[in-house]
C-alpha positions as CSV (number, residue, x, y, z in Angstrom):
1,X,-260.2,53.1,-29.1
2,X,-262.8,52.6,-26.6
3,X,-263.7,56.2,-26.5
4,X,-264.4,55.7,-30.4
5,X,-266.2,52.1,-29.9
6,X,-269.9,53.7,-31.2
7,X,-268.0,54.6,-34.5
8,X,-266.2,51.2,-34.7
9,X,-268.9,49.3,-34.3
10,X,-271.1,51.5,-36.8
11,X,-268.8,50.7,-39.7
12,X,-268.2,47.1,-39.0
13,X,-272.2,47.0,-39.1
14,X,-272.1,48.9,-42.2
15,X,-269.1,46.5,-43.7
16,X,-271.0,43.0,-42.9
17,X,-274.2,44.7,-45.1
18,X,-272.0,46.3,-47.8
19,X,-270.3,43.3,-48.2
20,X,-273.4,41.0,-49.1
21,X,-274.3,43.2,-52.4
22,X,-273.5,41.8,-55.7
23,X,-269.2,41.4,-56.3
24,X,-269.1,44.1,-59.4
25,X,-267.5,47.6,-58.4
26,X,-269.9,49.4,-56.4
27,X,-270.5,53.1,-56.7
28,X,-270.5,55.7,-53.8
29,X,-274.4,56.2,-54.5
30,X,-275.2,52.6,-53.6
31,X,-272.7,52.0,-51.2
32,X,-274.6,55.4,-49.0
33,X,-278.2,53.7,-49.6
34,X,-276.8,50.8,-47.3
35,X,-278.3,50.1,-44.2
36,X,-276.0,51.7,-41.0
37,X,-274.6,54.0,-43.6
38,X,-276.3,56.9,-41.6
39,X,-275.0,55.7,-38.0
40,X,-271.7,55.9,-40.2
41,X,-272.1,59.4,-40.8
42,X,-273.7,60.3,-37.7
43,X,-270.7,58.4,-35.1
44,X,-268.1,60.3,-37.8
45,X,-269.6,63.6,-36.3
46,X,-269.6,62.3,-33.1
47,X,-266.0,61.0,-32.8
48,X,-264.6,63.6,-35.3
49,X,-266.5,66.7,-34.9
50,X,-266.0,69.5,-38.4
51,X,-264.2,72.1,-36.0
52,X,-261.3,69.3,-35.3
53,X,-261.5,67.4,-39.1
54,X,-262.5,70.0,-41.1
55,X,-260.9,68.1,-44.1
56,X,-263.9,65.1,-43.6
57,X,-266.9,67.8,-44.3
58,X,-268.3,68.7,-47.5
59,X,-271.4,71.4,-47.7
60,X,-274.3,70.4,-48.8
61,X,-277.8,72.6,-49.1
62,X,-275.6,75.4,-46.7
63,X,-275.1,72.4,-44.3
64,X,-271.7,71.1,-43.3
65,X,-271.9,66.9,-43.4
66,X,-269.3,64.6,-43.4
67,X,-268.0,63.8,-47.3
68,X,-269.3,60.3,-48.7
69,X,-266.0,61.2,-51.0
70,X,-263.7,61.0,-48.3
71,X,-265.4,58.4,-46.1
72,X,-265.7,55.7,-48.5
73,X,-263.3,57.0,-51.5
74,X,-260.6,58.2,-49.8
75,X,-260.2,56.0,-46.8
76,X,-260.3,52.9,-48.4
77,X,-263.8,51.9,-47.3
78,X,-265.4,51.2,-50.4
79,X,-262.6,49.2,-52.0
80,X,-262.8,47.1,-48.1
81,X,-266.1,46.6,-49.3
82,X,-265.9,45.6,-52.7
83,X,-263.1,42.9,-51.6
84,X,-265.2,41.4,-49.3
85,X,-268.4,41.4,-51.8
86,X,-266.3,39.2,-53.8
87,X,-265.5,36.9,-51.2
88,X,-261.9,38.1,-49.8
89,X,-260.9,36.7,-46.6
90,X,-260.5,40.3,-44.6
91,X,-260.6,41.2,-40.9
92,X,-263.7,43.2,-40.8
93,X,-262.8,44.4,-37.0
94,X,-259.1,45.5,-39.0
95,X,-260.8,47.5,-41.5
96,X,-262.7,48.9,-38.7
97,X,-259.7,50.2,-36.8
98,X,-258.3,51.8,-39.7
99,X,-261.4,53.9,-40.6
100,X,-261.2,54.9,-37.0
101,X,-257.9,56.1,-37.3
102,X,-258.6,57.5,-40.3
103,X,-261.3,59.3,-39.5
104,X,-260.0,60.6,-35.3
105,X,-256.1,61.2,-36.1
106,X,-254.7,64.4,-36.6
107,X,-255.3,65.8,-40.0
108,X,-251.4,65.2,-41.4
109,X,-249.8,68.1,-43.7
110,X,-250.1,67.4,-47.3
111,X,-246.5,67.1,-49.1
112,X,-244.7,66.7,-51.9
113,X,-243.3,63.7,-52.6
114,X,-240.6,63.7,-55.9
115,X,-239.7,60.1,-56.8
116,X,-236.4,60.2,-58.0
117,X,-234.3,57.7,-60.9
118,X,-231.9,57.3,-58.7
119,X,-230.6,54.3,-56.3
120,X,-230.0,54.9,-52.2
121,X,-229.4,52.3,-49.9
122,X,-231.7,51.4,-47.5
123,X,-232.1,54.2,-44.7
124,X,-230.7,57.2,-46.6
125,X,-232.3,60.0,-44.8
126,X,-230.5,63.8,-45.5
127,X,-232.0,66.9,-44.6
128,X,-231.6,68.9,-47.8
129,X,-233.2,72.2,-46.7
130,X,-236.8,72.3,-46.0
131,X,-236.2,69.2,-48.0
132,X,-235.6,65.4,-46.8
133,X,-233.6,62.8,-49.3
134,X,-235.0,59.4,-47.8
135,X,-235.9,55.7,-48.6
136,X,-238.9,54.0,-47.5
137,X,-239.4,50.4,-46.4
138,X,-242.3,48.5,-47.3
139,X,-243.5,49.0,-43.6
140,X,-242.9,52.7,-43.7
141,X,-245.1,53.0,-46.9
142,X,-247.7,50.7,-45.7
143,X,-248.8,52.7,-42.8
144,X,-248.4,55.6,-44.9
145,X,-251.1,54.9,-47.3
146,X,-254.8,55.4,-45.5
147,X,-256.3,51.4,-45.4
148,X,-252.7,49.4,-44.5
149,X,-255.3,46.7,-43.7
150,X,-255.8,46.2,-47.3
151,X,-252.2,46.1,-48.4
152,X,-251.8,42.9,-49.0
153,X,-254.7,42.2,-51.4
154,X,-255.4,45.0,-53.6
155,X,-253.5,46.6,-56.5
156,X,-251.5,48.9,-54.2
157,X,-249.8,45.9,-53.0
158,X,-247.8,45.7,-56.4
159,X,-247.7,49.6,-56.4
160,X,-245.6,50.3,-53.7
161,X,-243.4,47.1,-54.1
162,X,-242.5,49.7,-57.2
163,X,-241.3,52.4,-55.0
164,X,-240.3,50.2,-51.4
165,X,-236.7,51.4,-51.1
166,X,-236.9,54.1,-53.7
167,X,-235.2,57.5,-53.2
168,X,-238.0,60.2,-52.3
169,X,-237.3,63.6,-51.7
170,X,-240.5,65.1,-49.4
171,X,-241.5,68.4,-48.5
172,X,-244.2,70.2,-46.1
173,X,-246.7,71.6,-48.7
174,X,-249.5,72.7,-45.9
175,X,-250.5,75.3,-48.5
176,X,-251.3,72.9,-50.8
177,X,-255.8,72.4,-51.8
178,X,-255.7,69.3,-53.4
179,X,-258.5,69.0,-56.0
180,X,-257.2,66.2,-58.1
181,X,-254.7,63.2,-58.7
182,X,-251.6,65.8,-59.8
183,X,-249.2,64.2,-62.4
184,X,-245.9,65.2,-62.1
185,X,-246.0,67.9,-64.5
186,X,-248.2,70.2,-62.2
187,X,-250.4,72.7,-64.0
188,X,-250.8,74.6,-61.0
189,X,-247.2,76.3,-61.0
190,X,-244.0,75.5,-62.1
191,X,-242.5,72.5,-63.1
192,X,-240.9,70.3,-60.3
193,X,-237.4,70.6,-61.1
194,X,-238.0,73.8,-60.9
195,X,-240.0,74.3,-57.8
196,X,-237.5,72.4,-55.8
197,X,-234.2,73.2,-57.0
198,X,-232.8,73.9,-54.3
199,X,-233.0,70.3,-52.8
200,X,-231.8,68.7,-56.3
201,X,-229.0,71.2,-56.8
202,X,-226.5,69.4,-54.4
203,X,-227.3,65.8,-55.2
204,X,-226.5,66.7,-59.3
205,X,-223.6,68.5,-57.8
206,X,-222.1,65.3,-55.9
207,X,-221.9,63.1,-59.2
208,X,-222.5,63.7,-62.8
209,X,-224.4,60.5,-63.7
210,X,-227.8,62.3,-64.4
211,X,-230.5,62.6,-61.8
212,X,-234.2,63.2,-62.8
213,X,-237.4,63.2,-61.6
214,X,-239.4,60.6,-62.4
215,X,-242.9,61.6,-61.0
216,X,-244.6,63.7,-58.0
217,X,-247.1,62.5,-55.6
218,X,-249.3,64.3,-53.2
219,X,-249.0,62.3,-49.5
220,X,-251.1,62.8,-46.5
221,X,-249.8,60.2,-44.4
222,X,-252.5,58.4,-43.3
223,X,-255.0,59.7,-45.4
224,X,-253.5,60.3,-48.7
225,X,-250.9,58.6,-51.3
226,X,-251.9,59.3,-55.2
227,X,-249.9,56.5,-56.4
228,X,-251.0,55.4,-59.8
229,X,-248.0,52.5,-60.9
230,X,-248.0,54.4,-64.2
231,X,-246.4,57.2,-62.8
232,X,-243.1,55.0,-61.5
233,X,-240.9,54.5,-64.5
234,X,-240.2,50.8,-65.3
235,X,-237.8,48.6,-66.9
236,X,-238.2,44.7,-67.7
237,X,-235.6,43.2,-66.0
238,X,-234.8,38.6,-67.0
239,X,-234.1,36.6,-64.5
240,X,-233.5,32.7,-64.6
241,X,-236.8,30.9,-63.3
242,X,-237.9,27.5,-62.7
243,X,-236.6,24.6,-64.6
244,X,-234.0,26.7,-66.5
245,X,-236.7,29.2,-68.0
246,X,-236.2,32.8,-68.4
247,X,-238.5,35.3,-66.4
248,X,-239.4,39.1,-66.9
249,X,-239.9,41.0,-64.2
250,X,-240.8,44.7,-64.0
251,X,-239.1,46.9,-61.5
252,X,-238.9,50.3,-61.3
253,X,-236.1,52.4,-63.6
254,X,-233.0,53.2,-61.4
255,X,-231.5,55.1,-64.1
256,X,-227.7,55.2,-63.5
257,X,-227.3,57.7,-60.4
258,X,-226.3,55.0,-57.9
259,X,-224.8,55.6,-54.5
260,X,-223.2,52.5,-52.4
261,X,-223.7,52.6,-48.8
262,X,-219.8,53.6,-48.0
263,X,-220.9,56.9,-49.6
264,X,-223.7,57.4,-48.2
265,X,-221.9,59.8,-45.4
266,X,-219.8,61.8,-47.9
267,X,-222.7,62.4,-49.7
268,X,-224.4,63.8,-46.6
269,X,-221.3,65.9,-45.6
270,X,-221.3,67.9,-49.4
271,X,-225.3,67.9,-48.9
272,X,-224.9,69.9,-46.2
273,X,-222.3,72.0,-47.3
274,X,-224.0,73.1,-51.0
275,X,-227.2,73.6,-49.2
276,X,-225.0,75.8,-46.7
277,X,-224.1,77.6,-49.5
278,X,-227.3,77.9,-51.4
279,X,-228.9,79.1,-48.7
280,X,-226.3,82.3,-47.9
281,X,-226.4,83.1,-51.7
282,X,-230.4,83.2,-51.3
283,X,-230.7,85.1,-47.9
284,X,-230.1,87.8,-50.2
285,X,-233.1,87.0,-52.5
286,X,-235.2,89.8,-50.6
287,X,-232.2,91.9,-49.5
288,X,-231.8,95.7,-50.3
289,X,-228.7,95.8,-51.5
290,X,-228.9,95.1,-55.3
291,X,-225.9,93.1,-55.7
292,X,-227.2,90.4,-52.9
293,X,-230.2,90.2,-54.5
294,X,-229.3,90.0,-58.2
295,X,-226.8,87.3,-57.4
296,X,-230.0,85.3,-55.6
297,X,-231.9,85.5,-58.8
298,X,-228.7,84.3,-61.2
299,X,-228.2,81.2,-58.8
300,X,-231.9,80.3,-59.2
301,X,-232.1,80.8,-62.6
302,X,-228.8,79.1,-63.6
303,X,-230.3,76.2,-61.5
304,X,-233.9,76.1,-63.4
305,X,-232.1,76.1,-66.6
306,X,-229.9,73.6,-65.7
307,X,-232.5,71.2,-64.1
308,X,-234.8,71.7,-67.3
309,X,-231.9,70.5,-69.8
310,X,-231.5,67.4,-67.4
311,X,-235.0,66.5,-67.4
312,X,-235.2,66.4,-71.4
313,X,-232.0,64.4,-70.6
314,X,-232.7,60.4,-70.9
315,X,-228.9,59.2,-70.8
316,X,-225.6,60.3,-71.7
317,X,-226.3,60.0,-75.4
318,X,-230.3,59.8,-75.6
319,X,-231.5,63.1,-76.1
320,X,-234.6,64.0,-78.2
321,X,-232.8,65.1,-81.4
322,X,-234.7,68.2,-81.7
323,X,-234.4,69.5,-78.5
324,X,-230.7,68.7,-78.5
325,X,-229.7,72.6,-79.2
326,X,-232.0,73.4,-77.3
327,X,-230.5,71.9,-74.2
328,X,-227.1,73.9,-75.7
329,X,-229.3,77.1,-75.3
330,X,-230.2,76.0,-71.6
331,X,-225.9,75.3,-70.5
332,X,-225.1,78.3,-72.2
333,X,-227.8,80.6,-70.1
334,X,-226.4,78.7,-67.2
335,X,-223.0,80.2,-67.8
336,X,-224.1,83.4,-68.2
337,X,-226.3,84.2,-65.4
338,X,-223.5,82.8,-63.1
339,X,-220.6,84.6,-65.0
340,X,-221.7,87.8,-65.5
341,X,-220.8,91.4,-63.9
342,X,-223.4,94.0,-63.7
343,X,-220.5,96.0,-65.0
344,X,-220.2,94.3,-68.5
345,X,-220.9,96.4,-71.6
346,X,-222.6,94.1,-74.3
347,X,-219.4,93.9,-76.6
348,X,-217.2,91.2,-75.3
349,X,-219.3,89.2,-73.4
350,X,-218.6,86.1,-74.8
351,X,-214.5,86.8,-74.0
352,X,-215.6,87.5,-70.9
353,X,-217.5,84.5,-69.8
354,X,-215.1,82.0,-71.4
355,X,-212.5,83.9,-69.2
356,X,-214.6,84.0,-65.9
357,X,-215.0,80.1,-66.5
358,X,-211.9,79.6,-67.4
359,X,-210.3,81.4,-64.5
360,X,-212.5,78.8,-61.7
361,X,-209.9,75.9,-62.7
362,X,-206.9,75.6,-61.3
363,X,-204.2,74.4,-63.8
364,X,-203.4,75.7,-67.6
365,X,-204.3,72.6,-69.1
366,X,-208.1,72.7,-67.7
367,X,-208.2,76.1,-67.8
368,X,-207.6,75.8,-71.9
369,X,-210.5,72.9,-71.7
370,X,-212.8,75.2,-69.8
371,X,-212.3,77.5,-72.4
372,X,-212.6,76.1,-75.7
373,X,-215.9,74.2,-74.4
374,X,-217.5,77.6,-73.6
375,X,-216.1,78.6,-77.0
376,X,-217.8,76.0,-79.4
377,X,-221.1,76.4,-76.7
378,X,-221.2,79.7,-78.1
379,X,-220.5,79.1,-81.2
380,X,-223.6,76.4,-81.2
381,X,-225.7,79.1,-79.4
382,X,-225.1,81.4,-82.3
383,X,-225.8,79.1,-84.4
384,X,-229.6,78.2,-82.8
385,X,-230.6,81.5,-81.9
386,X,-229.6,83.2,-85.5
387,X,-232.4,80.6,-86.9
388,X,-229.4,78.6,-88.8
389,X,-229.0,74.6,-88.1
390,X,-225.4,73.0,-87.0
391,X,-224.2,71.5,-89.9
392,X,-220.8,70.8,-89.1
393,X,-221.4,67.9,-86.5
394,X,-223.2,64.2,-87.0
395,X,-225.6,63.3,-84.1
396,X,-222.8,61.3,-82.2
397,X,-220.8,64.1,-81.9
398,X,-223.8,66.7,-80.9
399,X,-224.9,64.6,-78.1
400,X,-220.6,64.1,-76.9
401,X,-220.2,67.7,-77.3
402,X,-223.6,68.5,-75.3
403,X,-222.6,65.8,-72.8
404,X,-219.2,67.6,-72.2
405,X,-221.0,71.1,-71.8
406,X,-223.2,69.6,-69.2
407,X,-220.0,68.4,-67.1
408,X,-218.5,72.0,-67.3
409,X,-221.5,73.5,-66.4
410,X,-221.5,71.4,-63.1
411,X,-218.6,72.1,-62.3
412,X,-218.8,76.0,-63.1
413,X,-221.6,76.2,-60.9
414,X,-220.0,74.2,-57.9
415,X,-217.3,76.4,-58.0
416,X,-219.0,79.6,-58.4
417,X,-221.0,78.2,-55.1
418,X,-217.6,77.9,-53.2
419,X,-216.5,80.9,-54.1
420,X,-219.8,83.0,-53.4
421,X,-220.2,85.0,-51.3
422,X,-216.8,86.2,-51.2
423,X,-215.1,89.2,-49.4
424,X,-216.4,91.3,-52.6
425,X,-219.7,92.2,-54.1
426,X,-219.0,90.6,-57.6
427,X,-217.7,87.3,-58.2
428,X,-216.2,88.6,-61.8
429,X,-214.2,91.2,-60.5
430,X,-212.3,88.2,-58.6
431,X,-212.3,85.6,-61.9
432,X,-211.2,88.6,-63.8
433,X,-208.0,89.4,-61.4
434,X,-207.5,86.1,-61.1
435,X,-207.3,84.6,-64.7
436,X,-204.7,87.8,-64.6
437,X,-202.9,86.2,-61.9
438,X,-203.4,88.8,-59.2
439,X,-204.8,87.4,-55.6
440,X,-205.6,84.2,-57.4
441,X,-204.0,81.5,-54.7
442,X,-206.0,83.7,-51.8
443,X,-209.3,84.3,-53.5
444,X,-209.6,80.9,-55.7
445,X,-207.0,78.2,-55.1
446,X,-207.0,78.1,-51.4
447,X,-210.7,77.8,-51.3
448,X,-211.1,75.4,-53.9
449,X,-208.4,73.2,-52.8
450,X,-209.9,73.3,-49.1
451,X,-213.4,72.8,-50.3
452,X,-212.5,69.6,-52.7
453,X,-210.0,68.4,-49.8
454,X,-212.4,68.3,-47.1
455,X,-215.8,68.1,-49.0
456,X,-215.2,66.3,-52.0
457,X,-217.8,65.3,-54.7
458,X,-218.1,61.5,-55.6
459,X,-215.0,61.8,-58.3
460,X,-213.0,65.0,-56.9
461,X,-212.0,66.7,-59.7
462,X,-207.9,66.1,-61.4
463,X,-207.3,69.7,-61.1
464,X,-207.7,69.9,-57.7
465,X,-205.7,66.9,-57.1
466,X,-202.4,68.5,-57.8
467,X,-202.5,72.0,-56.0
C-alpha cells in the first residue's frame, strides 16, 4: 500500500469534502466539481497507468482520462460518499483502501454468473466443464463485490443475504464488453439455458425435480456484481416471532431441486461422468466425418429444446396453459433429434422413434411404458402442429401427461448419452437390433447396468435394478 500512499491519501481528502455537501443523492457532475477530485484523477494515472487498467479510461476530446463512471459509479465511491453526507458512521481510511484496490489490482475476467432455483449445501463446488457448480458464503460474496467496506450499511447488504449460500454456476466470459446491467434474458445472444447447456445437462440428468434458472449476472470480482434483488426469485416464508406473533420473511425461491449433503459426492461422481460424455459426443462438433458431427448438433439441440420446455416449467403441474402443447412440441423434438438415423425414409418415423426409445429400457414392462408415452406424444404433436386443439384431455390430465413425457425424455437422453459413442457410427442401427433382440445384452444392457451400478442418478431407475 505504501507504494500507492499519494492515491490513498488523495481520495480520503476528496471523501472528508464530498462528504460535507448536502445528504440528498449526489450526481457524478457534482461529486467531480469537488475539491481534490482532480488529485483523484491525476494519483489514479499515476498508480494505475491506462496501458496496465485500460478498463479505468474513457476518451474524451481524442484524450484517454480516467472514467468519472467507473471511479465514483462503479467502485463504490459515490455511494461512500453519499453515506457519509448523511451522517453514517464509516471508516474513511477503509473506503480509502478499497478504492486503492480497486483501482491497482489486476483487471479480473468478467463472467457469467447463472443463479440457479435450486438448494446445495454449503461448499458445493463441481467442475462442470468450463463450468463450476458452487455456493458462496457471505464472506466470499462480500469481497467479491467492489466496496466490501460498505457492506454492511447499504442496500447490498440485504441483496446478497438473498443469494449467501445459493447455488451459482460461473463461467470465464473474457469476451464479454459489458455496456449495461444484462437481465437474464440477454438480448445479445441466446437465451441462457441455452448458452450453457452443457453445464445444466448433468445436474437435470441427476434428479427430475426441475431445475431452472432464475437470473444471470455479470461479476468482475472486485470490480463488478450487477445484482439488482429483483432479479433473485423470492418467496414469503412465516415464522413465529416475539410474543407468539407471526413474522414474514422473504428469502429467496429454492424451488424443489434439493440436494442433502450425503449426496453431494454422488452427485459430483455422475457430474463428471455426463460431462465425460457430453464432451466426447461434442469433440465431434467440428469433425469431418459427417456422422460425428451430425450426432454433435442432435445432442445440442435435443438439449436446447429440452432446457427451453423446463424453463416455461414453474412446478410439476404449473405450466402456462397456453404454452402447455407447446412444451409437448419441445419433448417430442427432443426425441427425435436423439432417435433418429440418417438412414430413415420419412414414412415410419414415428414407429421408429417409439421403437428406438423403447429399445433403451431394459425390461418388457418399461419398454411398453416407453412406448405408449412416445405414442400419445405424437399423437398430441399431431394434434398442435395440424392447427387442431386437444380436446380429449381436462387441464389435470395435460399437465400429468406432459409431466410424464418430461421424465421419459430424461431418461431417453441419459441413456442415449451412455450409449454414445458406441463401437458403431449410428446409435439406431444398435436400438433397432436390439429392440430385435440381436447383441442387445453387449451393446445395451451391460452398459446400462454398469453405468446405473456404478454411477447412479439420485433415484436409479426400477429397470435397472433387476438386470
Amino acid at each position: 500500500m505504501s507504494k500507492h500512499l499519494p492515491l490513498h491519501e488523495a481520495v480520503s481528502s476528496w471523501l472528508e469534502y464530498a462528504g460535507s455537501l448536502s445528504p440528498t443523492p449526489q450526481s457524478m457532475v457534482v461529486l467531480m466539481l469537488q475539491p481534490h477530485w482532480e488529485d483523484v484523477e491525476r494519483a489514479v494515472a499515476a498508480a494505475a497507468p491506462r496501458k496496465e487498467h485500460p478498463d479505468l479510461y474513457a476518451k474524451v476530446n481524442g484524450d484517454w482520462v480516467p472514467d468519472p463512471r467507473t471511479l465514483l459509479g462503479q467502485s463504490g465511491l459515490s455511494e461512500a460518499a453519499r453515506l457519509i453526507a448523511q451522517g453514517e458512521r464509516i471508516a474513511v481510511s477503509e473506503v480509502a483502501d478499497n478504492f486503492v484496490t480497486f483501482c491497482t489490482a489486476p483487471a479480473p475476467v468478467h463472467e457469467r454468473w447463472l443463479l440457479l432455483n435450486g438448494a446445495f449445501p454449503q461448499g458445493t463446488r463441481i467442475p462442470l466443464g468450463r463450468h463450476t457448480l458452487q455456493t458462496f458464503t457471505a464472506d466470499e460474496l462480500r469481497q467479491t463485490v467492489p466496496m466490501p467496506a460498505l457492506n454492511v450499511l447499504q442496500r447490498r447488504s440485504h441483496d446478497l443475504g438473498l443469494i449467501t449460500g445459493a447455488p451459482f454456476l460461473h463461467v470465464p466470459d473474457p469476451g464479454r464488453t459489458v455496456t449495461r446491467r444484462p437481465t437474464w434474458f440477454d438480448f445479445t445472444g441466446p437465451r441462457a439455458e441455452a448458452q450453457h447447456w452443457r453445464a445444466l445437462l448433468p445436474l437435470m440428468l441427476w434428479d427430475s425435480e426441475l431445475l431452472r434458472v432464475a437470473s444471470v449476472f455479470t461479476v468482475a470480482r472486485g470490480r463488478r456484481f450487477d445484482l439488482n434483488p429483483r432479479d433473485v426469485p423470492t418467496a414469503i416464508q412465516v415464522h413465529e416471532g416475539r410474543y407468539g406473533r407471526e413474522e414474514e420473511v422473504e428469502v429467496r425461491d429454492t424451488g424443489d431441486f434439493h440436494v442433502s449433503a450425503s449426496d453431494l459426492p454422488a452427485l459430483a461422481d455422475f457430474c463428471t461422468a455426463i460431462s465425460a460424455k457430453i464432451d466426447a459426443v461434442m469433440a465431434g462438433a467440428s469433425h469431418k466425418r459427417r456422422i460425428l458431427n451430425r450426432r454433435a448438433r442432435r445432442l445440442e439441440r435435443a438439449a436446447r429444446h429440452l432446457l427451453a420446455a423446463y424453463q416455461r416449467t414453474y412446478t410439476d403441474y404449473t405450466v402456462w396453459e397456453v404454452e402447455a402443447d407447446e412444451l409437448h412440441l419441445d419433448y417430442v423434438i427432443a426425441l427425435e433429434a436423439l432417435l433418429i438415423s440418417p438412414n430413415d425414409k420419412r414414412e415410419g418415423i414415428a414407429d421408429n422413434i417409439r421403437s428406438r426409445a423403447s429399445a433403451l429400457f431394459l425390461t418388457p414392462e418399461y419398454q411398453k411404458e416407453a412406448m405408449d408415452i412416445v405414442q400419445r406424444a405424437y399423437m398430441a404433436r399431431s394434434t398442435y402442429v395440424h392447427g387442431d386443439v386437444i380436446k380429449d384431455q381436462t387441464g389435470q390430465e395435460k399437465l400429468k401427461e406432459l409431466r410424464t413425457l418430461r421424465l421419459l425424455t430424461l431418461q431417453v437422453i441419459l441413456r442415449w448419452l451412455v450409449l454414445t459413442p458406441s463401437d458403431t457410427d449410428d446409435l439406431a442401427t444398435l436400438l433397432d437390433a436390439g429392440a430385435q433382440g440381436t447383441g442387445r445384452e453387449h451393446h445395451i444392457d451391460q452398459p446400462l447396468c454398469a453405468f446405473f451400478t456404478t454411477t447412479p442418478p439420485r433415484s436409479r431407475p426400477a429397470d435397472t435394478t433387476a438386470n
